[in-house]
KOLBA-164831 format. One line per field, with one value per residue (C-alpha): x, y, z; chain. Coordinates in nm, 4 decimals. Example, Ala and Ser with C-alpha at 12.3 -4.5 7.8 and 13.67 -1.06 7.14 Angstrom:
! KOLBA-164831
c1	c(1.2300, 1.3670)
c2	c(-0.4500, -0.1060)
c3	c(0.7800, 0.7140)
c	c(A, A)
***
This chain:
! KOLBA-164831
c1	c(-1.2981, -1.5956, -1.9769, -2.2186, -2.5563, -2.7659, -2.9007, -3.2954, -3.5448, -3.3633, -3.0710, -2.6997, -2.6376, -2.2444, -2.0518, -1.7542, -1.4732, -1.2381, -1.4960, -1.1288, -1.1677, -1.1619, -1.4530, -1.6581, -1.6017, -1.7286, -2.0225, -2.1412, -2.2319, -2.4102, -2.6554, -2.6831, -2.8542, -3.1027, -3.2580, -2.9294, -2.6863, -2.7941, -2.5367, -2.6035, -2.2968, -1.9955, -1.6273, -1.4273, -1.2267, -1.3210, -1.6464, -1.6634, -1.5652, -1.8589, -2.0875, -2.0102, -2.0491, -2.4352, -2.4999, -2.7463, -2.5067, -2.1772, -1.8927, -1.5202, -1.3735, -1.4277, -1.4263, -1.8417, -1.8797, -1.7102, -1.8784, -2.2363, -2.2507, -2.4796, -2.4431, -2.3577, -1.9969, -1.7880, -1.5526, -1.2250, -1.0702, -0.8695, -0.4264, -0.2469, -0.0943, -0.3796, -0.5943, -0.4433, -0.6097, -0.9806, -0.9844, -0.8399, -1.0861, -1.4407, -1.3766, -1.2967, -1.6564, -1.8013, -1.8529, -1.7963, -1.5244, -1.3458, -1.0469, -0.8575, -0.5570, -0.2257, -0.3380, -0.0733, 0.2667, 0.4745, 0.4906, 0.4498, 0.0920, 0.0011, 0.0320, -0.1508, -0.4247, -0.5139, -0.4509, -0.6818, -0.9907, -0.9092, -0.9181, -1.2312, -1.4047, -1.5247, -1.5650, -1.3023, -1.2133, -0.9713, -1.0058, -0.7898, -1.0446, -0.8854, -0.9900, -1.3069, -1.3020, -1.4817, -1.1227, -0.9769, -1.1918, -1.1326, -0.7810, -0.8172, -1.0577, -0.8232, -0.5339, -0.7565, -0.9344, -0.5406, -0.4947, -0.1862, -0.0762, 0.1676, 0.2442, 0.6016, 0.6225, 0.4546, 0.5124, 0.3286, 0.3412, 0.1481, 0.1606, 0.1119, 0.0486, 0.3330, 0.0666, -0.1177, 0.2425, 0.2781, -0.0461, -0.0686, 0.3138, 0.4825, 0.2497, -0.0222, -0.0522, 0.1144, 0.4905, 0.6575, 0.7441, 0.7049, 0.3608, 0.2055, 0.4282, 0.6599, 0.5199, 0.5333, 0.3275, 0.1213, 0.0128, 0.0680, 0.0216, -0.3125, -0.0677, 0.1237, -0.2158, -0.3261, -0.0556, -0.0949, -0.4545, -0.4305, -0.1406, -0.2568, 0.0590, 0.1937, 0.4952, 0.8024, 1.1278, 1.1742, 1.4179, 1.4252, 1.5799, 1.4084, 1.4189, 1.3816, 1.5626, 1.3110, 1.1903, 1.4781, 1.6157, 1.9112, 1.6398, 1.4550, 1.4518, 1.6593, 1.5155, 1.2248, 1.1079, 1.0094, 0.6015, 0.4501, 0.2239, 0.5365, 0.8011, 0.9019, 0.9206, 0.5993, 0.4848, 0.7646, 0.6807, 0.4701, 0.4113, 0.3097, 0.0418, -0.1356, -0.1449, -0.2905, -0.5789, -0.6517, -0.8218, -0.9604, -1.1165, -1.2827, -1.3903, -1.5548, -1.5963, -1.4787, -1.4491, -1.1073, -0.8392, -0.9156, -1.1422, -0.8084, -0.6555, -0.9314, -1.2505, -1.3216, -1.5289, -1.4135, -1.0694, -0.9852, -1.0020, -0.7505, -0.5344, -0.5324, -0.4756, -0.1994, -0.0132, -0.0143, -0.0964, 0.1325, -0.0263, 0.1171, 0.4739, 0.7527, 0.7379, 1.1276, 1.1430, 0.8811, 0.9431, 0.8586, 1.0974, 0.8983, 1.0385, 0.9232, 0.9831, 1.0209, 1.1261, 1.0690, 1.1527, 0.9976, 0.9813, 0.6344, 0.5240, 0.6330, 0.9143, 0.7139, 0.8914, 0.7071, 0.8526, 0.6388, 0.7216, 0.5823, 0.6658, 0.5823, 0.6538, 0.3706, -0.0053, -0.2402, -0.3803, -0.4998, -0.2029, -0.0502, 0.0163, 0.1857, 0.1362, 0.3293, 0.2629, 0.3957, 0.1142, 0.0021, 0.0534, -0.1275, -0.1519, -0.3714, -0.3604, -0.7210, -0.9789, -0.8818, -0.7208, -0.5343, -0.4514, -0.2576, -0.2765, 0.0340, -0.1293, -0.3830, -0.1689, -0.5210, -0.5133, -0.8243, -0.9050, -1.1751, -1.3131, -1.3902, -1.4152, -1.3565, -1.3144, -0.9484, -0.7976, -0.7191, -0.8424, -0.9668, -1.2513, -1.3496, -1.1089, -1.2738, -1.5795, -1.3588, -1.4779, -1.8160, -1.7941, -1.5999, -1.8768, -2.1226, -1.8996, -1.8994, -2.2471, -2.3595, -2.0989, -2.2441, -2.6283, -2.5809, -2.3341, -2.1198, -1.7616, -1.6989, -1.8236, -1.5288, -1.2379, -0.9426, -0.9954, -0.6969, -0.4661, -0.4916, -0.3908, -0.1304, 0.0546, 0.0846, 0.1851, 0.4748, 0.5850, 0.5763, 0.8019, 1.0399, 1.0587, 1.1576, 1.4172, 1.5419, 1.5685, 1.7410, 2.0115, 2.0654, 1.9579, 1.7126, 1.4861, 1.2438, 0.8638, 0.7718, 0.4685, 0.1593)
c2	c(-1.4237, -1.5570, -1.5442, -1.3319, -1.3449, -1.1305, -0.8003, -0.8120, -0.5651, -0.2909, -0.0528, -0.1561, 0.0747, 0.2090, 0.3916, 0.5965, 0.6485, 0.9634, 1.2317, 1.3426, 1.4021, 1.0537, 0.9117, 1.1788, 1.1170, 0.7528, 0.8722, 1.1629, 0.7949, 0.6321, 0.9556, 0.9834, 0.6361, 0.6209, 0.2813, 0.1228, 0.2681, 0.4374, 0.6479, 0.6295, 0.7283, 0.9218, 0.9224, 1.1952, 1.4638, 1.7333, 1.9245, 2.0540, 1.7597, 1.5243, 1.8361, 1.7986, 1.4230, 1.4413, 1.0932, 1.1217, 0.9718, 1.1285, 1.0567, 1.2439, 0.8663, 0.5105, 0.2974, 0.3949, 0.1739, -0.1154, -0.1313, -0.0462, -0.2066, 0.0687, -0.0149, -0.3380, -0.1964, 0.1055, 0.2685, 0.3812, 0.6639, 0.7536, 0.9235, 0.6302, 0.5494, 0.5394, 0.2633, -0.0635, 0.0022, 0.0545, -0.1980, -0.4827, -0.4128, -0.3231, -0.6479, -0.8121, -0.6178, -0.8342, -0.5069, -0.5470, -0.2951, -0.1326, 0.0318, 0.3074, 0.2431, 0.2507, -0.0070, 0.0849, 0.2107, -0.0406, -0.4447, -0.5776, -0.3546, -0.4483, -0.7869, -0.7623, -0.6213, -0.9013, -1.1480, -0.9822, -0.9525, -1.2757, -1.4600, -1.2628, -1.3706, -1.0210, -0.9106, -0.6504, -0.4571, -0.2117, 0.1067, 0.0647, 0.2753, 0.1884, -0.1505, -0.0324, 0.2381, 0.1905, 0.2736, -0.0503, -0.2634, -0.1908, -0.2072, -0.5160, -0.6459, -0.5953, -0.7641, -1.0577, -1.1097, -1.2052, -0.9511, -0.8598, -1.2089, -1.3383, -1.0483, -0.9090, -0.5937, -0.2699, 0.0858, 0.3110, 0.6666, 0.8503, 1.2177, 1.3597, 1.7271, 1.9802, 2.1981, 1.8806, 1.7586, 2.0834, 2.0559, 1.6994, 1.6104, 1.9393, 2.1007, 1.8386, 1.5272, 1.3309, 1.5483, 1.3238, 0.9780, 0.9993, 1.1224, 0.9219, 0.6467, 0.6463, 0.8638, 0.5334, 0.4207, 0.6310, 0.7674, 0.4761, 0.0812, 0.1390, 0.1799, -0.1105, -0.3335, -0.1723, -0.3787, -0.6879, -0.6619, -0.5834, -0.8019, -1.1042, -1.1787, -1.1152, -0.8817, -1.1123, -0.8327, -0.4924, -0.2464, 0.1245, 0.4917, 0.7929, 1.1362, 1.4390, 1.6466, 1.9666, 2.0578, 2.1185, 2.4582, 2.4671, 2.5017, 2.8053, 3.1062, 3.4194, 3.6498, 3.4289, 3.3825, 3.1495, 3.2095, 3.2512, 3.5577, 3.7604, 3.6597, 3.9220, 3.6931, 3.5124, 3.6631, 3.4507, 3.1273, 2.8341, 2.6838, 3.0243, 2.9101, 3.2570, 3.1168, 2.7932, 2.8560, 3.1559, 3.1898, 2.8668, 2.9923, 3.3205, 3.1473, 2.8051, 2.9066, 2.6556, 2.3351, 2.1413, 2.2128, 2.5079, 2.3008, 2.1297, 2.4791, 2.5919, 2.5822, 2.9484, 3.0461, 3.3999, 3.5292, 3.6573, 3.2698, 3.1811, 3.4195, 3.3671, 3.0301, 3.0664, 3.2785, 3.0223, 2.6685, 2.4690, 2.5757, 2.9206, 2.7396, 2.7910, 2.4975, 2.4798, 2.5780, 2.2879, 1.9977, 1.7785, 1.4651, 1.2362, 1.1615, 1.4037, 1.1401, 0.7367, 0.5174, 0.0933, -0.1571, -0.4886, -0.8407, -0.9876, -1.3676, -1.5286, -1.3181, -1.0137, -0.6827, -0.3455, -0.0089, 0.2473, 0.6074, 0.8603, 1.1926, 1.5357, 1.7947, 1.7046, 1.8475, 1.6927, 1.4385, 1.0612, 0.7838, 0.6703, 0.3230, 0.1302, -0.2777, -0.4578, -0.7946, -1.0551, -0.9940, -0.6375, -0.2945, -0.1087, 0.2573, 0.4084, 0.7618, 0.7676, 0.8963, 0.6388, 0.3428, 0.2337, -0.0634, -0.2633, -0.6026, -0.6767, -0.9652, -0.7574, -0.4082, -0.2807, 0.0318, 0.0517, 0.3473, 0.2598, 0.6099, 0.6258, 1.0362, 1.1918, 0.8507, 0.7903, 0.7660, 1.1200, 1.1743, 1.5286, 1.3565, 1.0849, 0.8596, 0.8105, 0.6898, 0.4666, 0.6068, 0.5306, 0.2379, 0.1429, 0.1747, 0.0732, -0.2715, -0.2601, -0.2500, -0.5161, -0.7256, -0.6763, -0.6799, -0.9676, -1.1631, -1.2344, -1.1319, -1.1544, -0.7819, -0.6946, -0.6562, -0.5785, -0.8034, -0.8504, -1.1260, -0.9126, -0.5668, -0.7593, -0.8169, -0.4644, -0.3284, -0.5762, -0.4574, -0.0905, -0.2109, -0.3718, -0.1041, 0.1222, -0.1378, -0.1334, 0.2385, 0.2934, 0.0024, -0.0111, -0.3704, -0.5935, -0.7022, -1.0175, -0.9668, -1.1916, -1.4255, -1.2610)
c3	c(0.0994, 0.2977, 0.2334, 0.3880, 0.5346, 0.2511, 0.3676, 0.2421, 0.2616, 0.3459, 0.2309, 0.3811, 0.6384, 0.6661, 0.8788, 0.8282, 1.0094, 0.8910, 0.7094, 0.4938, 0.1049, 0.0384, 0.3367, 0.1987, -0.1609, -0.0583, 0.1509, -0.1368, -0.3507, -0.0270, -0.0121, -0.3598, -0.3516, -0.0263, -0.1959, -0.1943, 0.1744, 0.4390, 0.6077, 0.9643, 1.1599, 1.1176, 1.3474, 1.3077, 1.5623, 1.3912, 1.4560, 1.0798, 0.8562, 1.0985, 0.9870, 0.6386, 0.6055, 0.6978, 0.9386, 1.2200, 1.4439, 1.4471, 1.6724, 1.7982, 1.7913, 1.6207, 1.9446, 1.9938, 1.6604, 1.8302, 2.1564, 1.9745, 1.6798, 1.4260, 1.0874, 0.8878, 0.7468, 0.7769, 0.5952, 0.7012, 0.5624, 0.8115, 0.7793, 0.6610, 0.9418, 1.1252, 0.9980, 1.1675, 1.5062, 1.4231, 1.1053, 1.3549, 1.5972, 1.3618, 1.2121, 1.5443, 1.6048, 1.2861, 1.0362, 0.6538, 0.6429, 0.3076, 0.3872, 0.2367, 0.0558, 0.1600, 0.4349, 0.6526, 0.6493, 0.6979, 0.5809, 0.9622, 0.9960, 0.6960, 0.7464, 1.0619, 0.8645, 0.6426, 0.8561, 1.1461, 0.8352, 0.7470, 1.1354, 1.2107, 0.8649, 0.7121, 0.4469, 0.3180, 0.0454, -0.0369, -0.2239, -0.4975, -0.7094, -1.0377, -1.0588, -1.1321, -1.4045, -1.7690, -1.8834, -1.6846, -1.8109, -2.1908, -2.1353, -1.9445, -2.1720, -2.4715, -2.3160, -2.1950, -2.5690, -2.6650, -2.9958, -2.8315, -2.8402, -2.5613, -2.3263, -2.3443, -2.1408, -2.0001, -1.9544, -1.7033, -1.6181, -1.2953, -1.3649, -1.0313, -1.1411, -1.0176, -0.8282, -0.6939, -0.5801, -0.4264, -0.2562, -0.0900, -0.0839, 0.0026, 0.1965, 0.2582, 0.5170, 0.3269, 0.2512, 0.5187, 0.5615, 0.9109, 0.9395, 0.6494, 0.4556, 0.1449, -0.1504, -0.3451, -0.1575, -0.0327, -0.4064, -0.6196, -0.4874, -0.6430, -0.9610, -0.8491, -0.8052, -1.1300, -1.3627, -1.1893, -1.2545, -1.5907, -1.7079, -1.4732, -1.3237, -0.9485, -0.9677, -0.8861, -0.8136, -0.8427, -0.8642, -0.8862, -0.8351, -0.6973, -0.4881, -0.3729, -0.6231, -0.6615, -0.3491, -0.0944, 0.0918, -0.2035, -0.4701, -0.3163, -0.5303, -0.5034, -0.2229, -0.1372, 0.2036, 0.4751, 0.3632, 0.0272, 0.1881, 0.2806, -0.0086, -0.2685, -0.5525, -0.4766, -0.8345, -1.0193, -0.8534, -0.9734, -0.6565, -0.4703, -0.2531, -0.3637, -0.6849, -0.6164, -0.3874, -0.4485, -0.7744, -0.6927, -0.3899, -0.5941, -0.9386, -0.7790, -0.3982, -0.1075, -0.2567, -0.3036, -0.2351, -0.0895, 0.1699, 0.3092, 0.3795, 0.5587, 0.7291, 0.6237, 0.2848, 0.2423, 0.1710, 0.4518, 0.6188, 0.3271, 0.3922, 0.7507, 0.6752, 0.4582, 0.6864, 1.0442, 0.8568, 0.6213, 0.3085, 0.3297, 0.3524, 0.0947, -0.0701, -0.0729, 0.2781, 0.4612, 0.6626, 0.3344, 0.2749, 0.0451, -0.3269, -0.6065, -0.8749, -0.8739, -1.1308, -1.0716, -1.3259, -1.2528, -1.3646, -1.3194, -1.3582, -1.6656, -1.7569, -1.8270, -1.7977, -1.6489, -1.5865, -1.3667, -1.3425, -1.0800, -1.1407, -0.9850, -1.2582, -1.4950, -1.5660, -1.3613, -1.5919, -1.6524, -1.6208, -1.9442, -2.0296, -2.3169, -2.3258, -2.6083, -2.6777, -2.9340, -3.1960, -3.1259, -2.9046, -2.6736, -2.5993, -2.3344, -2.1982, -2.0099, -2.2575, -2.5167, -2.6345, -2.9477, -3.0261, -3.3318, -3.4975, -3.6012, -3.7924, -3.9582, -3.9747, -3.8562, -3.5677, -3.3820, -3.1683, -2.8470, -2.8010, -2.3874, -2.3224, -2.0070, -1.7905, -1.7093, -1.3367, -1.2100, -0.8603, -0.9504, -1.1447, -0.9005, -1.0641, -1.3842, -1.2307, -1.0165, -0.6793, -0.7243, -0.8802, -0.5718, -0.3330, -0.5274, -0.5912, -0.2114, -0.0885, -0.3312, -0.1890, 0.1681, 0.0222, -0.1796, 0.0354, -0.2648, -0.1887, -0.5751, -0.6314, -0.4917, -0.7147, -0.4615, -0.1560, 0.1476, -0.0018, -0.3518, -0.2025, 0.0036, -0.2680, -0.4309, -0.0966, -0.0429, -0.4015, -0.3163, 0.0373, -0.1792, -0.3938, -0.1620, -0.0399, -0.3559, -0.3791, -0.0798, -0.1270, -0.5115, -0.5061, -0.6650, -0.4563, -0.4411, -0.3705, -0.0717, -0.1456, -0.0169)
c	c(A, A, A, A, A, A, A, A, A, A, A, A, A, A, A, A, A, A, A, A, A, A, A, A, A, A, A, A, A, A, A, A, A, A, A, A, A, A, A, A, A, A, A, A, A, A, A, A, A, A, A, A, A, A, A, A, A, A, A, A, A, A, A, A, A, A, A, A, A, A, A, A, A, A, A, A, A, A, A, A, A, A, A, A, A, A, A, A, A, A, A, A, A, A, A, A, A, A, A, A, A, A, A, A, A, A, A, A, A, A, A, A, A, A, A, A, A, A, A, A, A, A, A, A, A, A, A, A, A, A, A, A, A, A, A, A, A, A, A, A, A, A, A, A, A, A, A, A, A, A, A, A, A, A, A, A, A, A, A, A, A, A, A, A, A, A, A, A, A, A, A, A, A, A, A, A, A, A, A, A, A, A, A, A, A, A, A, A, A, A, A, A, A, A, A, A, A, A, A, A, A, A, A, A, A, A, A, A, A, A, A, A, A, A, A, A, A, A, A, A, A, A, A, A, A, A, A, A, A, A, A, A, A, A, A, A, A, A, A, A, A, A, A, A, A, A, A, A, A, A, A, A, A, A, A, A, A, A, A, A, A, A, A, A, A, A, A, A, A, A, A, A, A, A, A, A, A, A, A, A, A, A, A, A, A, A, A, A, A, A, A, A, A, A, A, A, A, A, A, A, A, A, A, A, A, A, A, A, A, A, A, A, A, A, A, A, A, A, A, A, A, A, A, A, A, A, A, A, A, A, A, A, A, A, A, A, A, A, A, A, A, A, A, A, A, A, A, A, A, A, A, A, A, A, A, A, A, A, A, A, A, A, A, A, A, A, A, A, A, A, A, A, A, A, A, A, A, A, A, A, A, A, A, A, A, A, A, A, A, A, A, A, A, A, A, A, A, A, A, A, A, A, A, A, A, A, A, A, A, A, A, A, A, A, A, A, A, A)
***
């Protein structure tokens, strides 16, 4: 990465482009700290999600931040595959810009995208949140103090949450390969990025099974019907769309996900909702195609062995990880870490609390850590507050392509160089 000119005397000012769950997520931190951002302009399409993200300047379309230059960096939070266009041409424009992860769907974009932030000499950073949790750094900081001796192999486990699943990958924007990218990669090259942070090594080949197995036409229950709002057996079903919005909706109000089903803040809205949008979809009847559970097994630098495992049909929880070394073990499931000296016999237990990596809690304190990590980049002019910068997240994303190589062919693959 490049230097920057120091911002003094004022806060950063940053624009966002795509006021979704995540860009707001982002911009809730930039409010939250006047003396540090200033959110000054927002791009979105939609009349209601501009509203919500609270910039003076707000915007139906990104290109107004290219031809009048507002704010010192944007972030864009944009559909997956719709972040190649405006991040080539806000950096062309000379804005710091950090960029929602996947960066695009496919290798060639992606490509395009790093080398376009790298030619036009910006700084960038990529929003693979769990860089930056207290949880990563104990678990990084344990495998980097070297009681685990030499590093042998790892074990990692994304528990998507069967009604989560049900809401972003079934139903959601992101239940079709098409319209967003492969689940793999889509939900986890931040898990991908995550063990080659942690472990220190590039991941070298991969290989890997995976599928749709739950959620298909053949699987739909006895009697059911086309909609959730007009099935007979709705009652019976976990993934009724009744059921998982519903009580949501009553007990906490309009907040997520209710607030990606609708615009409305009553019930009646829902139910309208339900009954002419996708949410109110069987979920073994919709238009859904990407894989409800993944399994890689990769060899990183060094020899090192990793497994990962993404899997719908799980509580909606904190990852789970497992690191065994020559002289000592690891076991980390979010709120805490144990670890074992095999010289010493001693187990130690590093007591962390509610941190961990699930997105329901901003990522363990990931998210804002992010944008904080961020904006003293672009204040400071020091790049090196960013953890995750283009030629790093390059590399997890051309793991996650050959992954799915690998899945479709029944081959090993080999990880291109970044």
């Amino acid at each position: 990465m490049s230097t920057h000119t120091p911002i003094t005397g004022r806060p950063v000012r940053v624009a966002l482009v795509g006021a979704g769950n995540r860009g707001l997520t982002y911009a809730e931190w930039i409010k939250a700290h006047p003396e540090r951002a200033e959110l000054v302009a927002v791009a979105d399409p939609r009349p209601a999600a501009r509203a919500a993200a609270g910039a003076p300047v707000e915007f139906d379309d990104w290109r107004p931040l290219v031809e009048n230059r507002v704010a010192d960096a944007v972030i864009v939070a944009t559909q997956d595959r719709f972040h190649l266009e405006p991040v080539l041409a806000l950096a062309g424009a000379g804005y710091a810009i950090l960029a929602e992860k996947p960066l695009a769907p496919t290798e060639d974009e992606t490509r395009r995208i790093v080398e376009g932030v790298e030619r036009a000499g910006v700084l960038f950073a990529v929003c693979h949140v769990m860089r930056y949790t207290p949880y990563t750094d104990l678990v990084k900081g344990v495998v980097d103090s070297g009681v685990l001796g030499q590093l042998v192999s790892l074990d990692h486990l994304e528990p998507v949450g069967w009604w989560h699943y049900a809401h972003s990958y079934v139903r959601g924007p992101w239940r079709s390969e098409k319209d967003s990218s492969p689940m793999l990669l889509a939900k986890s090259c931040h898990d991908l990025d995550w063990i080659t942070y942690v472990m220190g090594g590039r991941i070298e080949q991969v290989t890997g099974f995976g599928g749709l197995k739950h959620f298909r036409p053949e699987n739909a229950p006895a009697g059911s019907a086309d909609r959730c709002l007009d099935c007979a057996v709705e009652s019976d079903c976990p993934y009724s769309a009744l059921k998982l919005y519903m009580p949501t909706l009553r007990e906490k109000g309009a907040v997520w996900p209710v607030t990606h089903v609708t615009e409305a803040t009553d019930e009646a809205g829902l139910v309208q909702a339900l009954r002419e949008g996708p949410y109110g979809v069987c979920a073994y009847r919709g238009d859904n195609d990407v894989v409800d559970h993944q399994v890689i097994a990769m060899q990183l630098t060094d020899g090192v062995t990793a497994t990962f495992q993404m899997v719908a049909f799980t509580e909606q929880t904190h990852r789970q990880t497992r690191i065994f070394g020559s002289h000592g073990w690891l076991r980390g499931d979010g709120e805490r870490v144990t670890v074992q000296d095999f010289r010493t016999g001693a187990t130690t237990v590093h007591e962390l609390g509610e941190s961990g990596s699930n997105a329901a809690d901003g990522h363990g304190g990931g998210d804002a850590a992010l944008v904080e990590a961020f904006v003293t980049a672009v204040a400071t002019g020091d790049a090196g507050a960013v953890r995750s910068g283009p030629a790093t997240s390059l590399g997890s994303h051309l793991a996650a392509f050959a992954a799915e190589r690998a899945r479709h062919t029944g081959t090993v693959q080999q990880v291109p160089l970044a």
